[in-house]
N, CA, C and O of each residue as an XYZ file, in Angstrom:
512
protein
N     100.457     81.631     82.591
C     100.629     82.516     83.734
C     100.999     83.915     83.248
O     101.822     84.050     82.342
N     100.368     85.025     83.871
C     100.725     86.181     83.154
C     102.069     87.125     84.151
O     102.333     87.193     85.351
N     102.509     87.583     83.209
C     103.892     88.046     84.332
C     103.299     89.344     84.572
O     102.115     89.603     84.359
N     104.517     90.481     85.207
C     104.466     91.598     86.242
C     103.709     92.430     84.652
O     102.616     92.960     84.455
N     104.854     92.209     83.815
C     104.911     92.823     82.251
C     103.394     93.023     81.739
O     102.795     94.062     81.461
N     102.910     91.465     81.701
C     101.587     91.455     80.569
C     100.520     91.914     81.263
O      99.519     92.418     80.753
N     100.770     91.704     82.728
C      99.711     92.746     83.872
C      99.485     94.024     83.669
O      98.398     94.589     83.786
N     100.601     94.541     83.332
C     100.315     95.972     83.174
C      99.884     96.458     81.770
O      98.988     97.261     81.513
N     100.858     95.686     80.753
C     100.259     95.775     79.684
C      98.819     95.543     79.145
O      98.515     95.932     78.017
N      97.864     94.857     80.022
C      97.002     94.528     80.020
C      95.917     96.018     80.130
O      95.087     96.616     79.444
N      96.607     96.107     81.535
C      96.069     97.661     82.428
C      96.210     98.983     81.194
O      95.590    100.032     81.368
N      96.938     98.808     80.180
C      96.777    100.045     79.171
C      95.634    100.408     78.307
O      95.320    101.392     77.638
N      95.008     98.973     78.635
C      93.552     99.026     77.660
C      92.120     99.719     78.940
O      91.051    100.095     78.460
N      92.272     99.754     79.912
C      91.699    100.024     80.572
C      91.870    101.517     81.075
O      90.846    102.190     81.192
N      93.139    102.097     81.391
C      92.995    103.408     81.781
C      93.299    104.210     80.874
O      93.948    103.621     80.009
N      93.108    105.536     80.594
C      93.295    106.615     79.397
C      94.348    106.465     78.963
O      95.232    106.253     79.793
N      94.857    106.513     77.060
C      95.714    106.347     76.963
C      96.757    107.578     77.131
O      97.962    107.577     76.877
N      95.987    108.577     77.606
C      96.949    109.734     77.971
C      97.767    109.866     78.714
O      98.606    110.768     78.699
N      97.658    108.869     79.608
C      98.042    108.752     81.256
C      99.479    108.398     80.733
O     100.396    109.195     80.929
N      99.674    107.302     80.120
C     100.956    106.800     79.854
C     101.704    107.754     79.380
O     102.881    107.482     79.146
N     101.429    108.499     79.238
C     102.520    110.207     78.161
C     103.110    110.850     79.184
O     104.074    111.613     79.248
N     102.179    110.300     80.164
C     103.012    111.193     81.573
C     103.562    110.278     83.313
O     104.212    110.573     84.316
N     103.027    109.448     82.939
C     102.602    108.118     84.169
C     104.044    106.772     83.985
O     104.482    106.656     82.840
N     104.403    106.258     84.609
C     104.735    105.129     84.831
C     103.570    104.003     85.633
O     103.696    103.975     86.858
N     102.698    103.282     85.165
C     102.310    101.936     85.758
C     103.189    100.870     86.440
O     103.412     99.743     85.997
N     103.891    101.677     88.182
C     104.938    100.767     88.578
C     104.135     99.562     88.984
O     104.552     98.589     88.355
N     103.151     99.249     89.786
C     102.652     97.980     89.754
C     101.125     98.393     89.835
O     100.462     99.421     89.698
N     100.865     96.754     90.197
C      99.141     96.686     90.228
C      98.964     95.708     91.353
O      99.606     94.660     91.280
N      97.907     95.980     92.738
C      97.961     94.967     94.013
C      96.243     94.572     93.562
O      95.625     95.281     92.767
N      95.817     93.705     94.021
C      94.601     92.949     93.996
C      94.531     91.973     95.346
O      95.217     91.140     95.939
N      92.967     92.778     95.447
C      92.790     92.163     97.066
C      91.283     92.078     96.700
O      90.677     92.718     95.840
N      90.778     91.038     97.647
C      89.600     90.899     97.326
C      88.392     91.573     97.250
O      87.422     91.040     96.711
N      88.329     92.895     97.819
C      87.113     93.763     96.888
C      87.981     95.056     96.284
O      87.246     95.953     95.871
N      89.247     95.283     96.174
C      89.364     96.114     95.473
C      90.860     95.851     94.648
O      91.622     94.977     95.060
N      91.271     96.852     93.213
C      92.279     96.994     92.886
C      92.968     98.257     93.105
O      92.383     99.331     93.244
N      94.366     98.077     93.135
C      95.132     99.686     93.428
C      96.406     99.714     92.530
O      97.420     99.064     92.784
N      96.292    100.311     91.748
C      97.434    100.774     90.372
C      98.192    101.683     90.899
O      97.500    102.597     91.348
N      99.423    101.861     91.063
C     100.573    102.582     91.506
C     100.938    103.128     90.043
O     100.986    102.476     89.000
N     101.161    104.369     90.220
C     101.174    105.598     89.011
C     102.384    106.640     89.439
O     102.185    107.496     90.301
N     103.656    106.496     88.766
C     104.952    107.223     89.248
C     104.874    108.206     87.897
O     105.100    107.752     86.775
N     104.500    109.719     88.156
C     105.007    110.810     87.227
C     106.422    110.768     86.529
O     107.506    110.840     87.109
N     106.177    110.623     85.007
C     107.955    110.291     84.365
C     108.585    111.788     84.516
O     108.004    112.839     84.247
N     109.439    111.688     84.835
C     110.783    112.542     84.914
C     110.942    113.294     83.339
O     111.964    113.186     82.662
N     109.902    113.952     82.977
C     109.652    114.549     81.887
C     109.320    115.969     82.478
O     108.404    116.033     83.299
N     109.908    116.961     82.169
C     110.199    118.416     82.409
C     108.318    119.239     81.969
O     108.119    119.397     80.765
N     107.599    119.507     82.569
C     106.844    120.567     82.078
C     107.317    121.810     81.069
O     108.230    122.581     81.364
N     106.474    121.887     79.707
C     107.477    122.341     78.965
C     107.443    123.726     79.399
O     108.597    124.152     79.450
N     106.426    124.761     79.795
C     106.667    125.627     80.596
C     107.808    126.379     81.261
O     108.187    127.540     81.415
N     108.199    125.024     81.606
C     109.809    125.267     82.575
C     110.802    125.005     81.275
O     111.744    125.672     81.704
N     111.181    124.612     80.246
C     111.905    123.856     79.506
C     113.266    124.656     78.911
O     114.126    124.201     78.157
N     113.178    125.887     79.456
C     114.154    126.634     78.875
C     114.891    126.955     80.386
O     116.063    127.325     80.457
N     114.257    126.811     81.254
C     115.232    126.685     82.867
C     116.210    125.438     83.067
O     116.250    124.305     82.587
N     116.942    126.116     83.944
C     117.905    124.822     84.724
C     117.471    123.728     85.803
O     117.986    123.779     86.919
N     116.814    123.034     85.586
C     115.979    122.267     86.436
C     116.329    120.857     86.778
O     116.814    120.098     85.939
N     116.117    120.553     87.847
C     116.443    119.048     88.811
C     115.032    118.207     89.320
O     114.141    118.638     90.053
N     115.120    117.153     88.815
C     114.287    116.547     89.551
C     114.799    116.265     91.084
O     115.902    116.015     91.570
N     113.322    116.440     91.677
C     113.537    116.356     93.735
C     112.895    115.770     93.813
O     112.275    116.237     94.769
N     112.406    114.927     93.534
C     111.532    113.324     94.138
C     110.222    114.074     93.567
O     109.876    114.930     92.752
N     109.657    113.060     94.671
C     108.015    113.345     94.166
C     107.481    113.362     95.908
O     107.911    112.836     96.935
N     106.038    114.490     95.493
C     105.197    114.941     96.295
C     104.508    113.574     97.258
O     104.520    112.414     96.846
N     103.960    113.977     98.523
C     103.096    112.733     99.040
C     101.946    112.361     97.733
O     101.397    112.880     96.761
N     102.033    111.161     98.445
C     101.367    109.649     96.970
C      99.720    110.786     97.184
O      99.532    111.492     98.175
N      98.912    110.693     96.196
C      97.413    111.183     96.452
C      96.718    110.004     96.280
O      97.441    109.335     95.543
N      95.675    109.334     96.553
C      94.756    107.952     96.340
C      93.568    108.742     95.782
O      93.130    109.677     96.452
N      93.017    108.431     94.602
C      92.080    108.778     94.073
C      90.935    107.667     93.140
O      91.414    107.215     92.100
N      89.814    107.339     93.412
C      88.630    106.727     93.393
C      88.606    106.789     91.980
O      88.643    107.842     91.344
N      88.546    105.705     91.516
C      87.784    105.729     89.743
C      86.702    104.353     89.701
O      86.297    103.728     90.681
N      86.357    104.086     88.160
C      85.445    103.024     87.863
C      85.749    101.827     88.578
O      86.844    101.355     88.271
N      85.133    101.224     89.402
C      84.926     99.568     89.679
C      85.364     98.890     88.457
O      84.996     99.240     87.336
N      86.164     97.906     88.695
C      86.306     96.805     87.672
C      85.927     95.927     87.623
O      87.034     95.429     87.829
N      85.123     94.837     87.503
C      84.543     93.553     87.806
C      84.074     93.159     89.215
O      83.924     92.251     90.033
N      83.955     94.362     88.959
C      82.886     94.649     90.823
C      84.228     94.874     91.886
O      84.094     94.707     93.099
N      85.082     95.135     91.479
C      86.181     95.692     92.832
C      86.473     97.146     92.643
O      86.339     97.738     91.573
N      86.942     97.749     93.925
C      87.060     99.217     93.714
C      88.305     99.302     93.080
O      89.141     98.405     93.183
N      88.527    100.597     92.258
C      89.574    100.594     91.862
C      90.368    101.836     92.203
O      90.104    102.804     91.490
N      91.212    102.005     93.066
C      92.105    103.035     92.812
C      93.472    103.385     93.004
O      94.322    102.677     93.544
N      93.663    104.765     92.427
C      94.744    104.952     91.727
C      95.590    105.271     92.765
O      94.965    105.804     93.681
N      97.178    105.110     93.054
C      97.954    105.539     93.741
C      98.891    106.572     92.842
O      99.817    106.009     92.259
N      98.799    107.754     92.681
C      99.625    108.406     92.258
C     100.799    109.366     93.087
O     100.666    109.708     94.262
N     101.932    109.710     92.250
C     102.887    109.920     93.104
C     103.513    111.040     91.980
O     104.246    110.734     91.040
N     103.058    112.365     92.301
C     103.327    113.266     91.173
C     105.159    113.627     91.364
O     105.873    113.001     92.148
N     105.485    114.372     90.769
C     106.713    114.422     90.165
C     107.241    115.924     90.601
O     106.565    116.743     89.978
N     108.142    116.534     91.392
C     108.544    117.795     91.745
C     109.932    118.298     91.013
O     110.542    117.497     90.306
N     110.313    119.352     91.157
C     111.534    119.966     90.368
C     111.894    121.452     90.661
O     111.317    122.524     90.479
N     112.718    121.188     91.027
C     113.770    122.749     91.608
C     114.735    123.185     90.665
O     115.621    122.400     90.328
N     114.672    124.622     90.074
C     114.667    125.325     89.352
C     116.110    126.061     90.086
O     116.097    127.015     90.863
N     117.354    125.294     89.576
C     118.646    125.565     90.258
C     118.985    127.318     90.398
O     119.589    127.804     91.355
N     118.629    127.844     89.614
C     118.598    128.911     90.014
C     118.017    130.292     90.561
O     118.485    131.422     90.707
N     116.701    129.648     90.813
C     115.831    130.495     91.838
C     115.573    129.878     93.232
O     115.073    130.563     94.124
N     115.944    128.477     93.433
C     115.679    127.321     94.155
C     113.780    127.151     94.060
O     113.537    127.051     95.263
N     113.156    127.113     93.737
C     111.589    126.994     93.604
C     111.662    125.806     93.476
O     112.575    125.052     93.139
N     110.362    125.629     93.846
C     110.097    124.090     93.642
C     108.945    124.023     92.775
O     107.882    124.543     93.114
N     109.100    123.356     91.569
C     107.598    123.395     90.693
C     107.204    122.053     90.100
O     107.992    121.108     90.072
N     105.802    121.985     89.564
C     105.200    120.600     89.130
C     104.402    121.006     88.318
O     104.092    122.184     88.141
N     103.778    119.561     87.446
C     103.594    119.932     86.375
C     101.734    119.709     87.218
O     101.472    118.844     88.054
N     100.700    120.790     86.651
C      99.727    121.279     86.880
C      98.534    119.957     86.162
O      98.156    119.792     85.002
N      98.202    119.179     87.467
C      97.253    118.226     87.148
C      95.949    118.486     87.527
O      95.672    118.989     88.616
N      95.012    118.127     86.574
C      93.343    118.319     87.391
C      92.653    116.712     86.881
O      91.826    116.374     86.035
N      93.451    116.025     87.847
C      93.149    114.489     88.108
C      91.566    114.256     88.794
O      90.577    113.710     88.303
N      91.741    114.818     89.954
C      90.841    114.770     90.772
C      88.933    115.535     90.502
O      88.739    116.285     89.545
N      88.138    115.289     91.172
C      86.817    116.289     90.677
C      86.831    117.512     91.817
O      85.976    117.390     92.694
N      87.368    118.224     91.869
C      86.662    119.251     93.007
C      85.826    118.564     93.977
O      84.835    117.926     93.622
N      86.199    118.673     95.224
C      85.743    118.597     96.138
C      85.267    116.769     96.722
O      84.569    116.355     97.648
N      86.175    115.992     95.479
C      85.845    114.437     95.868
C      87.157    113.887     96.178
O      88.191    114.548     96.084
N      87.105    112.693     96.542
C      88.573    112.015     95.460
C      88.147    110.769     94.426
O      88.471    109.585     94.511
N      87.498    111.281     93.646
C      87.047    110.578     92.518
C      87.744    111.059     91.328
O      88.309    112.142     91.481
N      87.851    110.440     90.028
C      88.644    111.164     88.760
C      87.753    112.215     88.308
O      86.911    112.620     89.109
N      87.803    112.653     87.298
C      86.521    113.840     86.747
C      85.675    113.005     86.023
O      84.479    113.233     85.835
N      86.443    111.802     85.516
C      85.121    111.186     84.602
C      84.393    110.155     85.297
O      83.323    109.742     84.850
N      85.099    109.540     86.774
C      84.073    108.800     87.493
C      82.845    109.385     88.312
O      81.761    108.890     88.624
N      83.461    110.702     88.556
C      82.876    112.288     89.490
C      81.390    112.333     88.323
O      80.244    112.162     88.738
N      81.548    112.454     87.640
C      80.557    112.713     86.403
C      79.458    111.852     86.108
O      78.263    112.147     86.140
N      80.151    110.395     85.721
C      79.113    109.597     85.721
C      78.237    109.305     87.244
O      77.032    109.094     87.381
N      79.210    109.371     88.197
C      78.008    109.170     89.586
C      77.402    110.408     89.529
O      76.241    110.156     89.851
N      77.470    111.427     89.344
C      76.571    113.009     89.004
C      75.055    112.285     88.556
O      73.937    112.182     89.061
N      75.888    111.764     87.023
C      74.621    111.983     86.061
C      73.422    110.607     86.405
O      72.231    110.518     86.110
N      74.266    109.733     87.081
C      73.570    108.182     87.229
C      72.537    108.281     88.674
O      71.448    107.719     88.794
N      73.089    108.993     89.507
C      72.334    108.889     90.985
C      71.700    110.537     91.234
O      70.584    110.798     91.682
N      72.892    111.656     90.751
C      72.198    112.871     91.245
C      73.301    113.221     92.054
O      73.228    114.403     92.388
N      74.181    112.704     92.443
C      75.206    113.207     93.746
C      76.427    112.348     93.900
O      76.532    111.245     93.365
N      77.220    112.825     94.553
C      78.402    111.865     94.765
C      78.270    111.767     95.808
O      77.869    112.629     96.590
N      78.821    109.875     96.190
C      78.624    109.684     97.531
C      79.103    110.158     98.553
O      78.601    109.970     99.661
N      80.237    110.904     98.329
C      80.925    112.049     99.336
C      80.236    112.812    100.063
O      80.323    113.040    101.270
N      79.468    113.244     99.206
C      78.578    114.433     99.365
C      77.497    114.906     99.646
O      77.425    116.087     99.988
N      76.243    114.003     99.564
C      75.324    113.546     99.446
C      74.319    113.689     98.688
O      74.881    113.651     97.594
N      72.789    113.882     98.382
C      72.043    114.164     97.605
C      72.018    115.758     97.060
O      71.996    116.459     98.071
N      72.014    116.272     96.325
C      72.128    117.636     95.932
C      70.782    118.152     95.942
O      69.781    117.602     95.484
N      70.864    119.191     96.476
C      69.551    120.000     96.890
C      68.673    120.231     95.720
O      67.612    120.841     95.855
């Protein structure tokens, strides 16, 4: 039987290993045509900011974003980016992601391959 642990550990071979440098994999749900990976931004400072006085303030609304099918189920991502107020200007800042493809909610590399495989994303439709 595989636990909560080897589930996810599992899930590291499958999504970029970059993700984890910045991501927590809090869980993984499975339903019968699709999967959905819950993705919590670690409480790791943008180094940008790194010489400010800064607080983590929760995190932004969750974004749901479309990637590769896995064994024929959809798969997507629940992410939940990471915010921070800068105690002495009060600002609120985050660290600058380009997860998404312009104008989908697909990743850039699932955005790409439906480009190059059909001509269009299904969002969008056939490209002129």
């Amino acid at each position: 039987m595989m636990t909560k642990s080897h589930t996810i550990d599992l899930a590291k071979y499958i999504l970029p290993k970059e993700i984890f440098s910045y991501f927590l994999l809090d869980k993984i749900e499975e339903y019968d045509t699709a999967l959905h990976f819950y993705l919590e931004e670690l409480n790791v400072l943008p180094e940008e900011y790194s010489g400010e006085d800064m607080e983590s303030k929760g995190f932004h609304q969750e974004s749901v974003i479309k990637d590769f099918p896995l064994r024929e189920k959809a798969l997507y991502l629940h992410v939940r980016r990471r915010r921070w107020k800068n105690k002495r200007t009060g600002k609120i800042v985050s660290r600058d992601w380009q997860l998404v493809a312009e104008g989908t909610h697909y990743t850039q590399g699932f955005a790409f391959f439906l480009k190059e495989l059909i001509g269009y994303l299904p969002d969008s439709g056939p490209l002129a």
